[in-house]
C-alpha positions in Angstrom: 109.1 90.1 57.2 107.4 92.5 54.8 108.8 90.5 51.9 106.6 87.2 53.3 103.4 89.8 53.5 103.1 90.1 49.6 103.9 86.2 48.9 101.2 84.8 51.2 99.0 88.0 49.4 99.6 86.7 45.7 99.5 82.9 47.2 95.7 83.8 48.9 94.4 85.4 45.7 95.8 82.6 43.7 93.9 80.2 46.0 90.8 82.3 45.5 90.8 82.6 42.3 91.5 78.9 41.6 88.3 78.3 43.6 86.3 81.1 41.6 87.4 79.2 38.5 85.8 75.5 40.2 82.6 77.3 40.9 82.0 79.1 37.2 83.4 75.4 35.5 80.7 73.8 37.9 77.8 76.3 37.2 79.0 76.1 33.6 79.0 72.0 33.2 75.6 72.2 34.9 74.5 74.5 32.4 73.4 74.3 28.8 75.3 77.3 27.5 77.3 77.0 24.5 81.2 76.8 24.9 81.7 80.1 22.9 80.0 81.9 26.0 81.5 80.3 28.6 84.0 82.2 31.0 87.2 81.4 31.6 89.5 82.7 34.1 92.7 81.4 32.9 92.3 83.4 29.3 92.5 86.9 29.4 90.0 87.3 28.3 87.5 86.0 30.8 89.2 88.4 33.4 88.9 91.3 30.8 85.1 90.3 30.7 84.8 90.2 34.0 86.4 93.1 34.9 84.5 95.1 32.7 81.5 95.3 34.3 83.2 96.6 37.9 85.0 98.6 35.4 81.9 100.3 34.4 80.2 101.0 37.9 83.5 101.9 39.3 83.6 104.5 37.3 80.2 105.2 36.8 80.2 105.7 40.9 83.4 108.1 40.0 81.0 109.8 38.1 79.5 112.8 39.4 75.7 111.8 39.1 77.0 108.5 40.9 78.4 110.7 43.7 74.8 112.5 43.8 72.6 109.3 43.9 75.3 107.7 46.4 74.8 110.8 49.0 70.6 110.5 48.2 69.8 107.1 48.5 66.0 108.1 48.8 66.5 109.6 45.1 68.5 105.9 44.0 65.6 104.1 45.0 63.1 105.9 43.6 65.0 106.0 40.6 65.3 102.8 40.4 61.7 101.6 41.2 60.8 104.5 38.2 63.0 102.4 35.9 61.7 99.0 36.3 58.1 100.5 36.3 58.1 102.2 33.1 60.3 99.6 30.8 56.5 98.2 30.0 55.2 101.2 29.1 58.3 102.5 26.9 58.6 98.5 25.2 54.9 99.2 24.2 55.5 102.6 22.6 58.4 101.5 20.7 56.5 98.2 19.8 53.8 100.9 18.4 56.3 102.7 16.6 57.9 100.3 14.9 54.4 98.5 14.2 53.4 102.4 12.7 56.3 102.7 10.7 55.9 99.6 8.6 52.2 101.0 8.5 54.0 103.9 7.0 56.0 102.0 4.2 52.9 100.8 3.4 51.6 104.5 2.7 49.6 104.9 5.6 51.5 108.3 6.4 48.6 110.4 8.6 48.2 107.1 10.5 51.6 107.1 11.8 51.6 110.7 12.8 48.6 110.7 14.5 49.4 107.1 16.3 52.8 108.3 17.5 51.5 111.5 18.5 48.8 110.3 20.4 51.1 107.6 21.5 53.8 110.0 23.0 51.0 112.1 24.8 50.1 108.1 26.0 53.8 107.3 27.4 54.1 111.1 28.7 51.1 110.7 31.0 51.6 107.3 31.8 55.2 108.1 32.7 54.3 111.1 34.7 51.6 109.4 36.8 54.4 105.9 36.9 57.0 108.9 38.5 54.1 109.9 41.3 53.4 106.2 41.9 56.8 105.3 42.3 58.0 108.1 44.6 54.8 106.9 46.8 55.7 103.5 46.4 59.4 104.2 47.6 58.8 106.6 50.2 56.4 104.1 51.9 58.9 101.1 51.4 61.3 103.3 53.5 59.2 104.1 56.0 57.8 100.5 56.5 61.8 99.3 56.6 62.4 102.4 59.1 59.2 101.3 61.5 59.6 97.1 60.8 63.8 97.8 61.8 63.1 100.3 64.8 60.4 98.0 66.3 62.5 94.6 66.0 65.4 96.1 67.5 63.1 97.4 70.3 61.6 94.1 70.6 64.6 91.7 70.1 67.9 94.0 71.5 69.9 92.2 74.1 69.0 93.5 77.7 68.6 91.9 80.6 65.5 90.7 82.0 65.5 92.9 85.2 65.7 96.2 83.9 62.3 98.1 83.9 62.5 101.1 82.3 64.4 101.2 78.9 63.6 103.4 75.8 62.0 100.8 74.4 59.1 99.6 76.7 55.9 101.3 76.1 54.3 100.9 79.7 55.5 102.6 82.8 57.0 99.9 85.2 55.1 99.5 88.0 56.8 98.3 91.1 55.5 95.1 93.2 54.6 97.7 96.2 51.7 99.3 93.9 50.1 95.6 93.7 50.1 95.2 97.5 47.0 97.6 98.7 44.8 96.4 95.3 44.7 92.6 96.9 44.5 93.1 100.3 41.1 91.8 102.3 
């Protein structure tokens, strides 16, 4: 019996990947990419390509700053939302650099180091004031998701319909013998 276990294993990942490789020749027929860039999983290639990628954030997860930001999500996000903010600012420096060093070739040396100096003071600001904004930004996506989450499973748990008091109603029940003295004539 524990020789069939590894069989049907192998015969189940064979399946799957026989369907993997249907779905990436359908997206790829569909597409308009060249055939030098297509995948394909029957070449080893294509596994080598895509295993490289899980390679890398495998082991960068090994890593010790992958550890770090895996135990601090808080610090991932905002990490992350500092990233994606500031690859305008940083495209736009190097954009002026390179703009100043052809400036440069041209003999226009004082130019450049004034333009790249005033342009790194620029980026530094900007980048410190992008770091507050998105540590704002991230703390008060949190505490939305926290509030939004809490209050949805407040509003939509499963309980029953009879019970009064639970730790998620917000005013006192009030039993049917209060209501009898306030209508009587």
């Amino acid at each position: 019996m524990a020789k069939e276990e590894p069989q049907s294993i192998s015969r189940d990942l064979q399946e799957l990947q026989k369907k993997l490789s249907l779905l990436i020749d359908s997206f790829q027929n569909n597409s308009k990419l060249p055939k030098h860039s297509r995948i394909s999983l029957d070449s080893d290639d294509g596994v080598s390509r895509l295993g490289s990628a899980g390679s890398k954030v495998v082991a960068f997860m090994k890593s010790p700053v992958g550890q770090y930001l895996d135990s601090h999500p808080f610090l991932a996000f905002t990490l992350l939302v500092f990233i994606v903010m500031s690859a305008v600012p940083v495209g736009f420096f190097l954009l002026i650099v390179v703009l100043t060093t052809l400036a440069a070739l041209l003999g226009v040396i004082i130019l450049e180091g004034l333009v790249i100096s005033v342009g790194g003071l620029s980026l530094l600001c900007i980048l410190c004031g992008l770091g507050f904004v998105s540590l704002a930004m991230s703390g008060m996506m949190i505490a939305s998701y926290v509030v939004v989450s809490s209050l949805i499973s407040c509003w939509f748990s499963p309980r029953q319909l009879t019970q009064q008091n639970t730790s998620c109603d917000f005013l006192p029940a009030m039993k049917s013998a209060d209501f009898e003295g306030l209508y009587q004539e």
